[in-house]
py3Dmol code that shows the C-alpha trace and the ligand (Angstrom):
import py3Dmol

protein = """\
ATOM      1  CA  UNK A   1      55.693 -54.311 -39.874  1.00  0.00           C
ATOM      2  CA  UNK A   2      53.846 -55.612 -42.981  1.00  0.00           C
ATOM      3  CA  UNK A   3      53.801 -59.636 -43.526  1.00  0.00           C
ATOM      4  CA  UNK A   4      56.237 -60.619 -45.984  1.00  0.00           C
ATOM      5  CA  UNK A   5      53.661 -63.065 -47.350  1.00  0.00           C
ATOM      6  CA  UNK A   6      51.620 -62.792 -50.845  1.00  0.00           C
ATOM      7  CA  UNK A   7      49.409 -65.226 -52.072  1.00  0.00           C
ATOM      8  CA  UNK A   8      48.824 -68.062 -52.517  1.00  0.00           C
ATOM      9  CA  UNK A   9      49.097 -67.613 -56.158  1.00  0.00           C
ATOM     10  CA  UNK A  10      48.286 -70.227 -59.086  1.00  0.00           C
ATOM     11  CA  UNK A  11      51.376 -69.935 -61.026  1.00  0.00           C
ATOM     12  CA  UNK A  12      51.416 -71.536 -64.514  1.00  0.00           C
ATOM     13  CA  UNK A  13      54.355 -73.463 -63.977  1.00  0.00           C
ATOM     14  CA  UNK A  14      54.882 -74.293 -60.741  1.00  0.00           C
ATOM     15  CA  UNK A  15      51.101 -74.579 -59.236  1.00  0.00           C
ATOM     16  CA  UNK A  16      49.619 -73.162 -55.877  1.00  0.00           C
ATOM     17  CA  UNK A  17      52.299 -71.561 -54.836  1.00  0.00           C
ATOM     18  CA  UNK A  18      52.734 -68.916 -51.293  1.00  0.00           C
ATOM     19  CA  UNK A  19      55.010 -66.006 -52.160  1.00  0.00           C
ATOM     20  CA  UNK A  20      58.123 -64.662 -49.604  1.00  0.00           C
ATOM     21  CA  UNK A  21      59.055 -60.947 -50.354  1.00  0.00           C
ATOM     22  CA  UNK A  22      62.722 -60.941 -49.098  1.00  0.00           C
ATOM     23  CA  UNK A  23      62.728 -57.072 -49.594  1.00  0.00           C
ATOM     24  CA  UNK A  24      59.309 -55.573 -48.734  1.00  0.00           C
ATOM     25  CA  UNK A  25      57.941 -51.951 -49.130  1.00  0.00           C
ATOM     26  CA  UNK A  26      60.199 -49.785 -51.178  1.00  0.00           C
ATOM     27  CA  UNK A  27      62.771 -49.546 -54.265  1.00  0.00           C
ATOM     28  CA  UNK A  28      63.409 -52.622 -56.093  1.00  0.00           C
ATOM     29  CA  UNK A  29      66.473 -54.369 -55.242  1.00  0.00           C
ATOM     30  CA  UNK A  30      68.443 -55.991 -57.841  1.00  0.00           C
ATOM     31  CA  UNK A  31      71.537 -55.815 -59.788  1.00  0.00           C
ATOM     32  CA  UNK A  32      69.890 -56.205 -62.720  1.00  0.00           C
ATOM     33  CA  UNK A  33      68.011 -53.719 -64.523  1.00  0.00           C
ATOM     34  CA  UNK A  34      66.278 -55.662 -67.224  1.00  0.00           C
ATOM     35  CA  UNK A  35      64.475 -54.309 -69.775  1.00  0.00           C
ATOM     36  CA  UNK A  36      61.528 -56.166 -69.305  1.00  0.00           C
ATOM     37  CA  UNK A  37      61.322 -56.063 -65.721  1.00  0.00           C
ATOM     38  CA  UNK A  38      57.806 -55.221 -64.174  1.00  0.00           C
ATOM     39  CA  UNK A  39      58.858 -53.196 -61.460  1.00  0.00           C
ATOM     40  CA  UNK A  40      60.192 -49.425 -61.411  1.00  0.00           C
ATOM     41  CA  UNK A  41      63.561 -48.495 -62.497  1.00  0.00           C
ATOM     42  CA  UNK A  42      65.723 -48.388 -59.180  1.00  0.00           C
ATOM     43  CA  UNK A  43      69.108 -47.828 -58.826  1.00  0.00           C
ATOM     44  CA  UNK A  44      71.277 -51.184 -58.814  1.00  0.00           C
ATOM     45  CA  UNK A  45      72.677 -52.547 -55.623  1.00  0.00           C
ATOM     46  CA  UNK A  46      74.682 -55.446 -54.870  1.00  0.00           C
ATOM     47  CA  UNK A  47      73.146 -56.404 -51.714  1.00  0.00           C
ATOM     48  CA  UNK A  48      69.588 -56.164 -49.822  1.00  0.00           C
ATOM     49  CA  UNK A  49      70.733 -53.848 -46.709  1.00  0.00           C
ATOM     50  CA  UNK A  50      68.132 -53.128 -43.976  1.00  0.00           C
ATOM     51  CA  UNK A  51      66.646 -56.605 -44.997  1.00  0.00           C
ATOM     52  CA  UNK A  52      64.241 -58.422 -42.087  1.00  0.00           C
ATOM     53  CA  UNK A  53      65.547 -60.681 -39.818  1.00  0.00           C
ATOM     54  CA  UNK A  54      65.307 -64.326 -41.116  1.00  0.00           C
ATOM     55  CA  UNK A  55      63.380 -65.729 -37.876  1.00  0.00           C
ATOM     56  CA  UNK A  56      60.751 -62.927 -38.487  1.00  0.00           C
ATOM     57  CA  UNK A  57      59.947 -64.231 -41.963  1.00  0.00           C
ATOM     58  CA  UNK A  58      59.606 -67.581 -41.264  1.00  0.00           C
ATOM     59  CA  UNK A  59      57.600 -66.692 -38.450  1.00  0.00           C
ATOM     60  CA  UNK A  60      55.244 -65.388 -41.384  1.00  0.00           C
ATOM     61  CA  UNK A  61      55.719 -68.387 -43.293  1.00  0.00           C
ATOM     62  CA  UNK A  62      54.789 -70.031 -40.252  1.00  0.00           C
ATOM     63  CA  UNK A  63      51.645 -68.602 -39.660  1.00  0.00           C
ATOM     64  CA  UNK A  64      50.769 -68.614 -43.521  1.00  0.00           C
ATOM     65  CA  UNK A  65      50.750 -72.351 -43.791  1.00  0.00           C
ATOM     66  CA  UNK A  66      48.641 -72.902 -41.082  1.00  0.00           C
ATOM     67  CA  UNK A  67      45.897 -70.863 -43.155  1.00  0.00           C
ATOM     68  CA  UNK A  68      46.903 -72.189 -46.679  1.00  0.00           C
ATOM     69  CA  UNK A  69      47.386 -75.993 -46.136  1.00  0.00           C
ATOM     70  CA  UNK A  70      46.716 -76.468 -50.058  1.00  0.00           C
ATOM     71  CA  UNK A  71      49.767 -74.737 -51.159  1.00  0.00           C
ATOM     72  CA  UNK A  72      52.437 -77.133 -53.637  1.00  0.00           C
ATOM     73  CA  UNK A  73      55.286 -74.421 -53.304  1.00  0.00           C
ATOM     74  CA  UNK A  74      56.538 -71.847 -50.691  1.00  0.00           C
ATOM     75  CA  UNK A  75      58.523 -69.489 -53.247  1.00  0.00           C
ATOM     76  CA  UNK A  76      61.590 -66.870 -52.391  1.00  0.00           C
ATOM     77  CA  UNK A  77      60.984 -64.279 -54.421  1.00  0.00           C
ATOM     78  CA  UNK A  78      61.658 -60.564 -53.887  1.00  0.00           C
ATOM     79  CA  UNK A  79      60.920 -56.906 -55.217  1.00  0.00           C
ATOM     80  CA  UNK A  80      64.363 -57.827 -56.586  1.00  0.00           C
ATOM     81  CA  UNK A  81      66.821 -60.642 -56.503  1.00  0.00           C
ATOM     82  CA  UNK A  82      65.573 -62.387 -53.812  1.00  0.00           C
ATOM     83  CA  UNK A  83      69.697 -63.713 -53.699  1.00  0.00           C
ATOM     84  CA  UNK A  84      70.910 -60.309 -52.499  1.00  0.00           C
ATOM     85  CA  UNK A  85      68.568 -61.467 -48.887  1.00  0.00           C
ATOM     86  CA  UNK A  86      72.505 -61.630 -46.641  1.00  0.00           C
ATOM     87  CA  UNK A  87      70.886 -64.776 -44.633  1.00  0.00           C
ATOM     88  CA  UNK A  88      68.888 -66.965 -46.859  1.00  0.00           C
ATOM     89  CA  UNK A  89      71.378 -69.711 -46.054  1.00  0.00           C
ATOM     90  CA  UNK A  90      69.282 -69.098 -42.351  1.00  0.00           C
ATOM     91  CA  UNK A  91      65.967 -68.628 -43.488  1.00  0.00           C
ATOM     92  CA  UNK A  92      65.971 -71.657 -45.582  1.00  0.00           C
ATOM     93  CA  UNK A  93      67.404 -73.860 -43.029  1.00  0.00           C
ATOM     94  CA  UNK A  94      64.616 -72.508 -41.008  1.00  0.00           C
ATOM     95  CA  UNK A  95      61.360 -72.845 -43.324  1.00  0.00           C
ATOM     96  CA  UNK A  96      62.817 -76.381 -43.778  1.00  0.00           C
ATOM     97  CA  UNK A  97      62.294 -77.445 -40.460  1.00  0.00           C
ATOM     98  CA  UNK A  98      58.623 -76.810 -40.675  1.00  0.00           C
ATOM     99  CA  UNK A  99      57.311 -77.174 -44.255  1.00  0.00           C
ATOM    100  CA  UNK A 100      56.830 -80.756 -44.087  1.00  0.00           C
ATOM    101  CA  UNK A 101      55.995 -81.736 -47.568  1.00  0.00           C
ATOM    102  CA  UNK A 102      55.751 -78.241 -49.220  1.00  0.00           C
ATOM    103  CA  UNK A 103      58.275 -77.671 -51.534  1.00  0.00           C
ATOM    104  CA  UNK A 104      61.339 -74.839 -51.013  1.00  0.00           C
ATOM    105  CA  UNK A 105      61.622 -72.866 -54.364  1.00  0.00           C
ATOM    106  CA  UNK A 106      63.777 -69.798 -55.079  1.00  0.00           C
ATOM    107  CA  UNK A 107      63.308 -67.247 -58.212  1.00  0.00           C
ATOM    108  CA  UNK A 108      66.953 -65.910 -58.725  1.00  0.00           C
ATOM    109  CA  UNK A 109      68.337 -64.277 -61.811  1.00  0.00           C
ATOM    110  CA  UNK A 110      70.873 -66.219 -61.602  1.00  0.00           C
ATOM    111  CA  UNK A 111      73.460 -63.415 -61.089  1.00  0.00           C
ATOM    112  CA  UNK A 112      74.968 -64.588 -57.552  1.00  0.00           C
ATOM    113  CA  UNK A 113      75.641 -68.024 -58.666  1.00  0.00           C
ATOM    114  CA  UNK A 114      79.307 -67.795 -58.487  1.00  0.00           C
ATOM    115  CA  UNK A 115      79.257 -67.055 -54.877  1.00  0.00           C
ATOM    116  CA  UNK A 116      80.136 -70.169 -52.956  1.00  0.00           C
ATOM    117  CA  UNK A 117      77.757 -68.991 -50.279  1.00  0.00           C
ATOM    118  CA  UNK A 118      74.629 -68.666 -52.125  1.00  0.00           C
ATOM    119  CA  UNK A 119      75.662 -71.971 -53.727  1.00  0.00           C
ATOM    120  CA  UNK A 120      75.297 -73.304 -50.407  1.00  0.00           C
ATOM    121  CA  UNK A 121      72.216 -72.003 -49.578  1.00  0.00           C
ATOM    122  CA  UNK A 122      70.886 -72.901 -52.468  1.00  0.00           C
ATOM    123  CA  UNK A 123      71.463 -76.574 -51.736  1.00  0.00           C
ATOM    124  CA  UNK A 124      68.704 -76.091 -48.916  1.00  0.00           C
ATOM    125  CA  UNK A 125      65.815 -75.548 -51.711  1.00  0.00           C
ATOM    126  CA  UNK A 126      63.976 -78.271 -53.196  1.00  0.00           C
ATOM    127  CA  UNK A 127      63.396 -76.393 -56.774  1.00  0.00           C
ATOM    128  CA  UNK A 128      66.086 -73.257 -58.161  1.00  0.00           C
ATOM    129  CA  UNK A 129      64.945 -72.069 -60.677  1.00  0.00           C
ATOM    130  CA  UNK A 130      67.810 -69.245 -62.280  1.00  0.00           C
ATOM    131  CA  UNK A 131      67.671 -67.147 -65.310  1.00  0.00           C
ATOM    132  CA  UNK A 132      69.811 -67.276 -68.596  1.00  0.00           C
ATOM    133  CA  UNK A 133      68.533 -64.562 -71.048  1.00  0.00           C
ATOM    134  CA  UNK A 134      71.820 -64.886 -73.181  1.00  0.00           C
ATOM    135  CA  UNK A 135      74.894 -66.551 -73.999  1.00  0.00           C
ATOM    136  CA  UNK A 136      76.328 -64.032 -75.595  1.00  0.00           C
ATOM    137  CA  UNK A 137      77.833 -61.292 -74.257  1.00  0.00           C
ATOM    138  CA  UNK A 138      76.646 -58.375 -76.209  1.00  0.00           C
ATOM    139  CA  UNK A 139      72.590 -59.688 -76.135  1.00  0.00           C
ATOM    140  CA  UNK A 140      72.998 -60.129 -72.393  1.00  0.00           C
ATOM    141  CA  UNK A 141      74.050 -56.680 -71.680  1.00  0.00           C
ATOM    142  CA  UNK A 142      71.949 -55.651 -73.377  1.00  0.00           C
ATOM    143  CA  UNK A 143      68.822 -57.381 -71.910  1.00  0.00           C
ATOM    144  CA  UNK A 144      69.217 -57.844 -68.240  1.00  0.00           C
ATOM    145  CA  UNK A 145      71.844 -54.818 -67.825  1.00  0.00           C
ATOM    146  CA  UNK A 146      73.924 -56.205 -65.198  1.00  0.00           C
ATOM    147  CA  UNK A 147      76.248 -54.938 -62.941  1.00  0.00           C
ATOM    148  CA  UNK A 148      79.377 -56.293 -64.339  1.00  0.00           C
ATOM    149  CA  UNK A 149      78.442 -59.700 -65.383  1.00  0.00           C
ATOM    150  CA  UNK A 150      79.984 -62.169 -67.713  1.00  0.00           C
ATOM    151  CA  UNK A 151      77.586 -64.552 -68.984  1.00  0.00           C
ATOM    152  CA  UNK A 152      80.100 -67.248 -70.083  1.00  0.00           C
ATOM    153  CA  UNK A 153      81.461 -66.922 -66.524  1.00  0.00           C
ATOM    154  CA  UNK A 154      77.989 -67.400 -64.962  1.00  0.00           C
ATOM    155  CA  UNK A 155      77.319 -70.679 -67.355  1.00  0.00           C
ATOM    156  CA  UNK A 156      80.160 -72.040 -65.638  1.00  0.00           C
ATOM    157  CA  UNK A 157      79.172 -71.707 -62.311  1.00  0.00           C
ATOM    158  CA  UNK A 158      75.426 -72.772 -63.289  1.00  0.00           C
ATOM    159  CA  UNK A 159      77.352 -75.954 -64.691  1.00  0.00           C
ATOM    160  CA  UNK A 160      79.041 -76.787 -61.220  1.00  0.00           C
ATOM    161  CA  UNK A 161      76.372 -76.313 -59.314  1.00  0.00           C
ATOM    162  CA  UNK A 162      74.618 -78.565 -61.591  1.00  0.00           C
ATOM    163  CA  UNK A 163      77.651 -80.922 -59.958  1.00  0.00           C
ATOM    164  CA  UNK A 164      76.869 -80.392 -56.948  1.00  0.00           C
ATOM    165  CA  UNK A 165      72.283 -79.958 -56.835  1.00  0.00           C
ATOM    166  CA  UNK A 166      70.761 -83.297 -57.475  1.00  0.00           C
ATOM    167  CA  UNK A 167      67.489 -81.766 -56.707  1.00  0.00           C
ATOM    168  CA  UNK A 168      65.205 -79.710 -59.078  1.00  0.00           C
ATOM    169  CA  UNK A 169      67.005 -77.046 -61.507  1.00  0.00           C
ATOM    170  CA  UNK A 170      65.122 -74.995 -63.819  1.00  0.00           C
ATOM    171  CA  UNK A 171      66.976 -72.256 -66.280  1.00  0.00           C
ATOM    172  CA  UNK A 172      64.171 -69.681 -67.952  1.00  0.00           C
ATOM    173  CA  UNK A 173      64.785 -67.728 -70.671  1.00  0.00           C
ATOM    174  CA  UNK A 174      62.914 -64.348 -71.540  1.00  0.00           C
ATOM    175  CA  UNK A 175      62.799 -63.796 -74.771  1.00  0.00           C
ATOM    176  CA  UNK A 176      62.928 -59.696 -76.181  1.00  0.00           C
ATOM    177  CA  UNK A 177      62.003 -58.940 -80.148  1.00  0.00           C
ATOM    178  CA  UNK A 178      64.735 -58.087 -81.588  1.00  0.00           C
ATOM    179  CA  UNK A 179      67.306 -57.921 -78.365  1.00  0.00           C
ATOM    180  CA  UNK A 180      67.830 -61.924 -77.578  1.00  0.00           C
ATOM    181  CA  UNK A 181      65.530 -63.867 -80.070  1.00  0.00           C
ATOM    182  CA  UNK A 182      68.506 -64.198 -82.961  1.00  0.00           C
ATOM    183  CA  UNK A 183      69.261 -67.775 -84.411  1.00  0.00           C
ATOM    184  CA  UNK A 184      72.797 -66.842 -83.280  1.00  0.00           C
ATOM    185  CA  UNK A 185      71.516 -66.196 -79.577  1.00  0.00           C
ATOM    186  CA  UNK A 186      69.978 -69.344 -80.116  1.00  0.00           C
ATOM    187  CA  UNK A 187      72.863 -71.595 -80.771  1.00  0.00           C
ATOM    188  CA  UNK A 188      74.626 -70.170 -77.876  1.00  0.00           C
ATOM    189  CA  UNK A 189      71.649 -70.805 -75.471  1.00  0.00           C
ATOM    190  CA  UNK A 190      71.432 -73.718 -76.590  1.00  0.00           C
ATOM    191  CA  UNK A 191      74.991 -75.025 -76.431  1.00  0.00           C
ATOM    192  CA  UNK A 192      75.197 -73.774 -73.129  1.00  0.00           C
ATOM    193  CA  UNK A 193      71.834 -75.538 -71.654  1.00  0.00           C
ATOM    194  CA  UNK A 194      73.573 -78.915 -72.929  1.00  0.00           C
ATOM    195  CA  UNK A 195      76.721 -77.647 -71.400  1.00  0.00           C
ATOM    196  CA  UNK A 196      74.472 -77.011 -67.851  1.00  0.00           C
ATOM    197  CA  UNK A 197      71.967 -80.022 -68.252  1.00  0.00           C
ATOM    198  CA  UNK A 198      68.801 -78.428 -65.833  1.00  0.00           C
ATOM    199  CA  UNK A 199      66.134 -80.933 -65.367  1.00  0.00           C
ATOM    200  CA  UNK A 200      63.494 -77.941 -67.427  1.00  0.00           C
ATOM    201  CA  UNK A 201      64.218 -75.126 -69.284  1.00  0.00           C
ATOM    202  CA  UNK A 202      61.152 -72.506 -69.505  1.00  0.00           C
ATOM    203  CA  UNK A 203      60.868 -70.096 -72.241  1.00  0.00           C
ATOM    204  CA  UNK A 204      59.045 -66.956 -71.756  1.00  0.00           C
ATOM    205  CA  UNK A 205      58.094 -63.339 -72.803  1.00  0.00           C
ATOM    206  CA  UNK A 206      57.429 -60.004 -71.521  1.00  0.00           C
ATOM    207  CA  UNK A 207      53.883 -61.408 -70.279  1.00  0.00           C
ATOM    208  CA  UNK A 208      53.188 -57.753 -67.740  1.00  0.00           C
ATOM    209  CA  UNK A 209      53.968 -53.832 -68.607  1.00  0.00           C
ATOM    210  CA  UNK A 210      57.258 -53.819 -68.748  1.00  0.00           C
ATOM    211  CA  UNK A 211      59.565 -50.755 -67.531  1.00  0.00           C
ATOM    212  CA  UNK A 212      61.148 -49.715 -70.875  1.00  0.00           C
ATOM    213  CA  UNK A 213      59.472 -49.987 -74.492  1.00  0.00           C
ATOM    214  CA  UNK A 214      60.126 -53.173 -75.856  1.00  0.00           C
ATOM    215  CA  UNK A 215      58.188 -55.937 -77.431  1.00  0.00           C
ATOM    216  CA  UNK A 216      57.102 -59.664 -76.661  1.00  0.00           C
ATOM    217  CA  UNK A 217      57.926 -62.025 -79.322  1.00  0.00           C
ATOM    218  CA  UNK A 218      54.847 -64.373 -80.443  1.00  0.00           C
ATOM    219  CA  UNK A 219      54.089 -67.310 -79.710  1.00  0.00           C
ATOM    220  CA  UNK A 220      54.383 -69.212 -82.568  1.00  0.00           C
ATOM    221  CA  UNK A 221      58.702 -67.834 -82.656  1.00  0.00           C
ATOM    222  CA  UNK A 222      58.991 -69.269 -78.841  1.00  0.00           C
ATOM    223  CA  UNK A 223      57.465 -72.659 -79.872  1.00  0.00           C
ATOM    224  CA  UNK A 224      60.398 -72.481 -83.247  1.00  0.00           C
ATOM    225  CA  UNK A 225      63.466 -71.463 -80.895  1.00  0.00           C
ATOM    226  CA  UNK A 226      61.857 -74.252 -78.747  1.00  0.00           C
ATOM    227  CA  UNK A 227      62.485 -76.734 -81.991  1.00  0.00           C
ATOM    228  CA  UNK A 228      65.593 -75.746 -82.574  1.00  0.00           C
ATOM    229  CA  UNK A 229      66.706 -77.004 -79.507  1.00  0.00           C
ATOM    230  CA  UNK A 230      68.436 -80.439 -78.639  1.00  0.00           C
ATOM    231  CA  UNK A 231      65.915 -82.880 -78.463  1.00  0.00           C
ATOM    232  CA  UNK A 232      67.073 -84.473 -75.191  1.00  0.00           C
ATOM    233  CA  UNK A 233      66.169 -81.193 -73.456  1.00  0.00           C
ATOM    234  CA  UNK A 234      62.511 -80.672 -71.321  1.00  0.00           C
ATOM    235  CA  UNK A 235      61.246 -77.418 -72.972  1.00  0.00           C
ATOM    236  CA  UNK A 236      58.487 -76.007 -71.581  1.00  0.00           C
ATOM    237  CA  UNK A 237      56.545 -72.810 -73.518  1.00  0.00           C
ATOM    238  CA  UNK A 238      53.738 -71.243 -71.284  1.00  0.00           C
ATOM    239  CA  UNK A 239      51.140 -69.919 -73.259  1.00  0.00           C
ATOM    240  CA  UNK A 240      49.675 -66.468 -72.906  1.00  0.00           C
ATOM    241  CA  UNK A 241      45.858 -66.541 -71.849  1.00  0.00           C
ATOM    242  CA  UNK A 242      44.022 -65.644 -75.269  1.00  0.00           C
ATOM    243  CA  UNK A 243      47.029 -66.380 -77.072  1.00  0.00           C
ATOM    244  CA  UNK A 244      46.323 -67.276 -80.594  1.00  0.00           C
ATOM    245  CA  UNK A 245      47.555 -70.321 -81.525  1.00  0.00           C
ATOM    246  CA  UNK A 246      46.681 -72.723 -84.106  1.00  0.00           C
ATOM    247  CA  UNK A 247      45.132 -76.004 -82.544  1.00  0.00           C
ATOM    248  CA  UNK A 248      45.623 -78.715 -85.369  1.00  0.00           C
ATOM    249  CA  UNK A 249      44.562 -82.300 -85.653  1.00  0.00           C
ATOM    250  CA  UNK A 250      47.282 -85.259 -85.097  1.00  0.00           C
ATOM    251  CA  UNK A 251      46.724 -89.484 -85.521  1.00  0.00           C
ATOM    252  CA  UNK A 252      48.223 -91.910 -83.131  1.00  0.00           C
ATOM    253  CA  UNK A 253      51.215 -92.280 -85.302  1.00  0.00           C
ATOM    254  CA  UNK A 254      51.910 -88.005 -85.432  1.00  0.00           C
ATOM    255  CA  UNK A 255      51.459 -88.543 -81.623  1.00  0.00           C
ATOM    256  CA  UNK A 256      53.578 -91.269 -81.438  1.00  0.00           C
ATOM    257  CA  UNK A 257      56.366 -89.806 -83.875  1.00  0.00           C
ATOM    258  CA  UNK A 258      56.410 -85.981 -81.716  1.00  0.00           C
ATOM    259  CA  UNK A 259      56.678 -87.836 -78.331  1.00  0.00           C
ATOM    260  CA  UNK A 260      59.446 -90.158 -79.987  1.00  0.00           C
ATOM    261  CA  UNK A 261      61.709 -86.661 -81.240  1.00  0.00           C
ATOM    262  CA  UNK A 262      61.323 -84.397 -77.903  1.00  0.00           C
ATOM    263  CA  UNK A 263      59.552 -84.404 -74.210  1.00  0.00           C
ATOM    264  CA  UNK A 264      56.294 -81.988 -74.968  1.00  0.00           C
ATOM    265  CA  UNK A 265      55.139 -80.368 -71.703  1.00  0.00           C
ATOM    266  CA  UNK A 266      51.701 -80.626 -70.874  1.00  0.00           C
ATOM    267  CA  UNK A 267      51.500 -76.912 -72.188  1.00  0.00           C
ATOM    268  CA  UNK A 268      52.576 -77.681 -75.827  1.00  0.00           C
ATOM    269  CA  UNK A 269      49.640 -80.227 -75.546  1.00  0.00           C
ATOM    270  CA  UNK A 270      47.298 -77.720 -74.598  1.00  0.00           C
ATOM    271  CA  UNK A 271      48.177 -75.159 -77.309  1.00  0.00           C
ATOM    272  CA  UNK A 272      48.255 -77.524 -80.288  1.00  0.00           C
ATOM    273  CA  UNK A 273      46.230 -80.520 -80.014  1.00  0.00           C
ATOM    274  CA  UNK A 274      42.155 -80.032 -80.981  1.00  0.00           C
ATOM    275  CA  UNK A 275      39.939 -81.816 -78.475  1.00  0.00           C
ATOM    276  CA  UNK A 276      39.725 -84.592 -80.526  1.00  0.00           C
ATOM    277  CA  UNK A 277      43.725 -85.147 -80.619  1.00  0.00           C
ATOM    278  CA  UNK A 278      43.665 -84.582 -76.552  1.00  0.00           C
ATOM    279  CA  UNK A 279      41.552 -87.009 -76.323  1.00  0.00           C
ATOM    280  CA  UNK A 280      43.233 -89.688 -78.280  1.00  0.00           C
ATOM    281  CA  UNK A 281      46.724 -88.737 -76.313  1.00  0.00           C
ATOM    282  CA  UNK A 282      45.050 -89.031 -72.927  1.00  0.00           C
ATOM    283  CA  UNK A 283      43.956 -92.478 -74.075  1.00  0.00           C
ATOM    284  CA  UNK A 284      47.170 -93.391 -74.936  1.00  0.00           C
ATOM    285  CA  UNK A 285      48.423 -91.899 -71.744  1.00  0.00           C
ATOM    286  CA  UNK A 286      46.338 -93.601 -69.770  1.00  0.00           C
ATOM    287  CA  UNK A 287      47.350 -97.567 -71.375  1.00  0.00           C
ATOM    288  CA  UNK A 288      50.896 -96.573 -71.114  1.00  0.00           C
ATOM    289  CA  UNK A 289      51.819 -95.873 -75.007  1.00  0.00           C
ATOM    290  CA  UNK A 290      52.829 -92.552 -73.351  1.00  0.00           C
ATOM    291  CA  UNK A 291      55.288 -91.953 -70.587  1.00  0.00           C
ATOM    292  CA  UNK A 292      55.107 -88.683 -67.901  1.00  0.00           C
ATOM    293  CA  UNK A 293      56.826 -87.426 -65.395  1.00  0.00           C
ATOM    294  CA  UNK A 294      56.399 -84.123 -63.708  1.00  0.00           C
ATOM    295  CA  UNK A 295      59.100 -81.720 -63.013  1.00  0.00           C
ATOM    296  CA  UNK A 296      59.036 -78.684 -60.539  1.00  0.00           C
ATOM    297  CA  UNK A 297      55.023 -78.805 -61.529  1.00  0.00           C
ATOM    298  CA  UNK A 298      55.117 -78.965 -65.266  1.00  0.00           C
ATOM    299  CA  UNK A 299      54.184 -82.367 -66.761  1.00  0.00           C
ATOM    300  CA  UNK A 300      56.231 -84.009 -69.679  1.00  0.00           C
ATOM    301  CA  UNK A 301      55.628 -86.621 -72.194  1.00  0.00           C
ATOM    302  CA  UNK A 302      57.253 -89.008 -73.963  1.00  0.00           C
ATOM    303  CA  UNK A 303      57.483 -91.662 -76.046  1.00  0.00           C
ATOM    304  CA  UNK A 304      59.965 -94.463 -76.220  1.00  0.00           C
TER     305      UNK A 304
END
"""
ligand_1 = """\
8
LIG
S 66.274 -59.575 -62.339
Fe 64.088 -59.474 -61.972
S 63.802 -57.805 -60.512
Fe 65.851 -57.623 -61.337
S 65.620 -56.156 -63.002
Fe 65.458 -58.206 -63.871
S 63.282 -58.683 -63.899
Fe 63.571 -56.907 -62.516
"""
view = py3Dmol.view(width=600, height=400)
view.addModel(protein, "pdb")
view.setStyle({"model": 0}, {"cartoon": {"style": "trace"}})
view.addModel(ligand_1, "xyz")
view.setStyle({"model": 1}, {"stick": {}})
view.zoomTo()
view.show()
């Protein structure tokens, strides 16, 4: 039987990071069929059947952390929703007795998050990171292609587990040209991350080949939908290697005025400040003028 480990891989958000495949060789499993996804159409299911037994991975995990003592994250992830896995509430409890200071991270669509179960094994992870591609009904049925999903029923549940997860939550949103990028999609997204409160919110595009023909939206739109957000969210836009975007020049006060309106993550930094403007706001960084604080990986930065 193959090793359910890949990696480590340098993610851009979350670092070093060792990979878990709850699902192995085979179909994808997921209830989603997105249109973006990377991996081969596959028939939806609602649960992983045939799935390995939980000791057996974290035997793997086991053994992989003994070779990779460098690693910041040990990530659940899956050809699939890695949720659908029928005993992550015992493989988590079981990577947590050995991962020391490594952090516990899941990638879930965020599909399951109504189940009280998953809730609970969720609790176990030290970052959960779930997707939100839509608020609005039609634009989420459109993108992800659920199996019977309501995503004003799913914000909900995000919100009370919110309640109830005083650790790291991150939403991501991927943005589609023309399916979920509408001022009106938005609004909603954005009253309903002030409705859940998660400590980031990442926005992304289609970034690999995706299954069905659709586009990416650019750059420059991501970092506008990322304006028109409340200010007293952490945004974080990841750019695309060889993306081209505009570095400009900024003074101390522009500096000072940005940092004073919104959190920039150290990504927004690196896209739009010249080398002479990074240097200035690492000087200011470094006598205090500027305030961080690192979440699930991804620095921010403020002013007050
Ligand atoms: S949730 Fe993930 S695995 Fe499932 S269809 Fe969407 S992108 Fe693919």
């Amino acid at each position: 039987m193959s090793s359910s480990i890949f990696g480590p891989v340098l993610s851009r958000r979350f670092g070093l990071s060792l990979g878990v495949d709850l699902v192995g060789e085979g179909a994808k499993k997921c209830n989603y069929d997105c249109l973006y996804c990377e991996l081969p159409k596959a028939e939806k299911v609602s649960s992983i059947q045939n799935a390995k037994e939980s000791s057996v991975i974290a035997d793997d995990v086991k053994e992989a952390l003994q070779r990779h003592t460098d690693i910041d994250f040990i990530t659940l992830t899956a050809n699939g929703e890695p949720t659908l896995y029928p005993k992550l509430f015992e493989l988590a409890t079981l990577i947590n007795e050995f991962k020391g200071s490594k952090k516990l991270l899941i990638l879930s669509n965020g599909s399951t998050i109504c189940d009280a179960g998953v809730r609970e094994a969720l609790g176990l992870f030290d970052v959960v990171k779930l997707s939100l591609d839509s608020a609005l009904a039609e634009s989420f049925k459109k993108i992800d292609r659920p199996l019977g999903i309501n995503p004003q029923k799913l914000i909900g549940c995000m919100k009370s587990f919110r309640g109830e997860y005083a650790k790291t939550l991150v939403l991501e949103t991927l943005f589609v040209k023309g399916v979920n990028d509408s001022d009106e999609d938005i609004k909603a997204l954005n009253d309903a991350y002030k409705e859940i409160r998660p400590d980031r919110i990442d926005l992304s595009t289609i970034d690999r080949p995706p299954a069905y023909k659709v586009e990416r939206v650019e750059e420059e739109r991501l970092r506008g939908i990322a304006s028109m957000l409340d200010s007293s969210l952490k945004v974080s836009v990841a750019s695309r290697k060889n993306e081209n975007t505009k570095v400009r020049s900024f003074s101390k006060d522009e500096i000072n005025y940005m940092l004073r309106n919104r959190p920039f993550s150290f990504f927004d930094i690196e896209a739009l400040y010249n080398e002479e403007s990074k240097k200035l706001f690492y000087s200011m960084l470094a006598s205090g003028q500027i305030k961080e604080q690192e979440v699930a990986g991804t620095k921010f930065y403020w002013c007050c």
